[in-house]
C-alpha positions as CSV (number, residue, x, y, z in Angstrom):
1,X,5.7,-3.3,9.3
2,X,5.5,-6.4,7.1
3,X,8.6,-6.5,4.8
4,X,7.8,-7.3,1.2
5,X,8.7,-11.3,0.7
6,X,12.3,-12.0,-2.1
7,X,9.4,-14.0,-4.2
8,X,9.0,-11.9,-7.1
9,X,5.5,-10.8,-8.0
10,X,6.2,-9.7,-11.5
11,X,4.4,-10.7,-13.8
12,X,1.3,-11.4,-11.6
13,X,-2.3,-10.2,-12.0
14,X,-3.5,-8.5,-9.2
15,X,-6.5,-5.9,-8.7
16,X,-6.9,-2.6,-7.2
17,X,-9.0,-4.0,-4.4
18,X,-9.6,0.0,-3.0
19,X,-7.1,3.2,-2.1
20,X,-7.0,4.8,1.0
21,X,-6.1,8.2,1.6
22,X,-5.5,9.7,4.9
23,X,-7.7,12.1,6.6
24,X,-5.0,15.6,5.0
25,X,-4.8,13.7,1.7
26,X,-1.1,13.8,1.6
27,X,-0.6,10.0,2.1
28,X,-2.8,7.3,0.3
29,X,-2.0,3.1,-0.3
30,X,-3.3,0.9,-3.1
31,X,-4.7,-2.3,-1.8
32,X,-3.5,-4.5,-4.3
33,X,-4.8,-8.2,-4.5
34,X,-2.8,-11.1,-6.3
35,X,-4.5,-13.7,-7.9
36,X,-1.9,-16.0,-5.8
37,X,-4.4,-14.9,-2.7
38,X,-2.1,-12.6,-0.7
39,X,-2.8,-8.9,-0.6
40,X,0.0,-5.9,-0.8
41,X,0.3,-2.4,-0.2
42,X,1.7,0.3,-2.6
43,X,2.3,3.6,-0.4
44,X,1.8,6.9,-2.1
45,X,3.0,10.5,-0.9
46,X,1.9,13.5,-2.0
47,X,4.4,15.6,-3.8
48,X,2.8,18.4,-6.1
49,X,-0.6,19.7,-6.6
50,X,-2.5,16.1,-7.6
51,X,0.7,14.0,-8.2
52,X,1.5,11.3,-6.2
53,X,5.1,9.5,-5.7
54,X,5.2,6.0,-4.8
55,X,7.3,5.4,-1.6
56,X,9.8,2.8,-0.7
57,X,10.7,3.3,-4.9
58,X,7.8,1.4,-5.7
59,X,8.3,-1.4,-3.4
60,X,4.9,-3.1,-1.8
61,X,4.7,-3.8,1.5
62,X,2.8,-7.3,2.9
63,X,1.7,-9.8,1.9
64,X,-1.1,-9.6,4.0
65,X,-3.9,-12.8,3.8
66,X,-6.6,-10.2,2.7
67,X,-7.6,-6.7,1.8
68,X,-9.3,-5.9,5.0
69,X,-6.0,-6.7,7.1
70,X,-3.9,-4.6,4.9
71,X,-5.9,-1.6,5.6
72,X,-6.3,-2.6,9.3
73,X,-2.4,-2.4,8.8
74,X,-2.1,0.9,7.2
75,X,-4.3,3.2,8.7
76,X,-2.9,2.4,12.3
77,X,0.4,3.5,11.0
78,X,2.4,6.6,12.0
79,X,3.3,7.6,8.4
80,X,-0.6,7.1,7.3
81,X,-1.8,9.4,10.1
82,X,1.2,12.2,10.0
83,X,3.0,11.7,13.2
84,X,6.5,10.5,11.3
């Protein structure tokens, strides 16, 4: 899995390219695009009825050089497809 880079993206603008949720709807990623160009993951798990806790404590996984190759990442996961 692609480690989150030490640069710090706070402060950033990005854009909620698309979410994906897996097929049970207990695991789901924001596609987040920087306007730096690189794209990152936030990886949600379901905890409760409708909410959502973000995993890794918040931490985004990539970069990635574009949306499509992040979700070419993430659904060819283990964790994404429930066999972790």
């Amino acid at each position: 899995m692609p480690a989150s880079d030490d640069r710090s993206l706070e402060g950033m603008e990005y854009r909620v390219a698309f979410e994906l949720y897996s097929e049970d709807g207990r695991r789901g990623a924001k596609v987040l695009e920087f306007s730096h160009g690189e794209t990152y993951l936030l990886e949600l798990e379901w905890v409760e009825a409708t909410t959502f806790a973000e995993r890794h404590s918040g931490r985004l996984v990539g970069p990635f050089p574009s949306p499509t190759d992040a979700e070419h990442f993430i659904i060819a996961t283990p964790w994404f497809n429930g066999e972790e």
